[in-house]
C-alpha positions in Angstrom: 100.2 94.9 92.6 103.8 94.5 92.3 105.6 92.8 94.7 109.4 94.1 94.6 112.5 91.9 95.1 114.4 93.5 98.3 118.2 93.7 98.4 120.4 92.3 100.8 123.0 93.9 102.6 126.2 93.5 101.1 124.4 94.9 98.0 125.8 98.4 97.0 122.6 99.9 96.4 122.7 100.0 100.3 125.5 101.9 100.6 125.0 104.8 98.5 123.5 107.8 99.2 120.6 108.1 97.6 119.3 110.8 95.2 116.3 113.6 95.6 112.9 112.2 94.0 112.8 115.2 91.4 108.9 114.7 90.9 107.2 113.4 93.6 103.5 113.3 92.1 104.8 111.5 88.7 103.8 108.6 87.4 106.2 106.2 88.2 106.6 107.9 91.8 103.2 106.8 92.7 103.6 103.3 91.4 107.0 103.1 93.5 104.9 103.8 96.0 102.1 101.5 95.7 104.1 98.8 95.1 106.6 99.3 98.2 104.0 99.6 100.3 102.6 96.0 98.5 105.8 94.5 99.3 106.3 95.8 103.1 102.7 94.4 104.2 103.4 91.6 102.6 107.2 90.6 104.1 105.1 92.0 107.3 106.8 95.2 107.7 106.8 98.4 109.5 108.9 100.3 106.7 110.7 100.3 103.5 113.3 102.6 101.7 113.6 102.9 98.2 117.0 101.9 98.0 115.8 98.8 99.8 113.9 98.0 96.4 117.1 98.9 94.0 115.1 102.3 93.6 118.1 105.0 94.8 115.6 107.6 95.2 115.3 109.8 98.8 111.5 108.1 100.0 110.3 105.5 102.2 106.7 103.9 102.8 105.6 103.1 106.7 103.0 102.4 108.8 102.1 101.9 112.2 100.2 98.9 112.9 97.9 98.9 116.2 100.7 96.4 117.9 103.2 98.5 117.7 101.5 102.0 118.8 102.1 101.2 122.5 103.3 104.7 123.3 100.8 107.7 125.4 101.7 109.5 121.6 101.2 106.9 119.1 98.3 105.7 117.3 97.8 103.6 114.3 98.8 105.0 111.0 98.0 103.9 107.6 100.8 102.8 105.2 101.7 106.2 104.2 104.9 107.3 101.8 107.6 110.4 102.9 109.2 112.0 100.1 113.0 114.0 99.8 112.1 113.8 103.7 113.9 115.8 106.3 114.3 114.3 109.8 116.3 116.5 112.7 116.4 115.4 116.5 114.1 117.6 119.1 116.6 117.1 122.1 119.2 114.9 123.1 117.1 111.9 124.9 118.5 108.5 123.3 116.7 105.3 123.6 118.1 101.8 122.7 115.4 100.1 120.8 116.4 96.5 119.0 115.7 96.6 115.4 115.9 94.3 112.8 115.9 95.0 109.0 114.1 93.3 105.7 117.4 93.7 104.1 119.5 91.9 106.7 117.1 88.7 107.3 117.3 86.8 110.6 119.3 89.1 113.0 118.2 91.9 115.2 120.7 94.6 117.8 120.0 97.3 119.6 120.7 100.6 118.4 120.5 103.7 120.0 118.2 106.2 118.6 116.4 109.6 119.3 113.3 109.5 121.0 111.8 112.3 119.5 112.7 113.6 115.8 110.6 116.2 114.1 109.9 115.6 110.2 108.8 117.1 107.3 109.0 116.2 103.3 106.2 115.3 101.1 103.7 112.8 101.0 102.4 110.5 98.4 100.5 113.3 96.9 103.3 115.8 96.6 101.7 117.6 99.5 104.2 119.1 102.1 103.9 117.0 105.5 105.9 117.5 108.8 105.4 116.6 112.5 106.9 115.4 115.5 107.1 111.4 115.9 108.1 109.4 118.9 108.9 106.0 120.0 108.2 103.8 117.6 107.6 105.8 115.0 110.4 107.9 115.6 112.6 104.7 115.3 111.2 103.9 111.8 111.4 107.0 110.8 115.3 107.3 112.0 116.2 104.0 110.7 114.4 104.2 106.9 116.3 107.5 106.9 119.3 105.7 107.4 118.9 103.8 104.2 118.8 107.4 102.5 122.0 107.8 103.4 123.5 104.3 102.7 123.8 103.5 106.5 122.8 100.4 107.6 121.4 99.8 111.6 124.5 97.6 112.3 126.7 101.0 111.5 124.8 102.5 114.0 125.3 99.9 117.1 127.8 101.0 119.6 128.2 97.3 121.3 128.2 94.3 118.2 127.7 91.9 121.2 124.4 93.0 121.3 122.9 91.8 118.1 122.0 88.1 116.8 119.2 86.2 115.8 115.7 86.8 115.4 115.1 83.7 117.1 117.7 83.8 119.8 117.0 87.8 120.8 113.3 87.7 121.2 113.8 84.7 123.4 116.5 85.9 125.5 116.3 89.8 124.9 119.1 91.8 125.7 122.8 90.3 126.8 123.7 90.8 129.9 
């Protein structure tokens, strides 16, 4: 187990757009892999781009602990890896969901997002995967794509008033 330093924004690894995995079942892939998922359980997360580990390669790692599958369509998932992935909304229903990210420490805003986004890439294996995923899930997903494409969640917030500090926003929640 390697545990992988994560950058921070204002690193320009975070910005870029990152490049297809050209081999998904090589080597090195895998122990990407393995060791992302290492470091998001261990910094107690729910997902974790590539570029988030200096890696500028199109995957990220996820899981969906029991907590957080609070949703009538969620269930627990395994940490699990989605490769050169593919995410495209199923309608137009937005949600605002507050987010905070490993490689912005301390803060959390609320960013709107699609409820429902259907998916498809490759998994860990090189096997071809794709699905539907909501709520939470579909957040993850949504925002670990985002680091694919060198966009970080504050990019996405329509209203900057609406984001601060771990601390401070689980307290008081949303702003009035």
């Amino acid at each position: 187990m390697t545990l992988l330093k994560i950058a921070r924004m204002g690193h320009p690894v975070l910005l870029q757009h990152a490049q297809p995995v050209p081999v998904p079942s090589a080597p090195a892939i895998r122990t990407l892999v393995a060791d992302m998922i290492d470091t998001m359980l261990d910094v107690g997360g729910v997902g974790l781009a590539a570029p988030q580990v200096h890696h500028s390669l199109r995957l990220f790692v996820y899981h969906l602990p029991a907590s957080r599958a609070t949703g009538p369509d969620e269930t627990p998932l395994p940490p699990s890896a989605l490769i050169n992935p593919v995410l495209e909304p199923v309608d137009d229903e937005m949600v605002d969901r507050m987010e905070g990210c490993l490689s912005i420490p301390g803060l959390r805003g609320w960013v709107p997002r699609y409820q429902r986004i259907a998916y498809r890439g490759l998994d860990a294996d090189g096997q071809e995967i794709h699905g539907i995923a909501s709520g939470f899930l579909a957040n993850v997903f949504q925002h670990e794509y985002d680091h694919l494409n060198g966009i970080l969640y504050p990019m996405r917030m329509t209203d900057l008033g609406r984001m601060g500090f771990d601390t401070e926003m689980t307290r008081y929640g949303e702003p009035a």
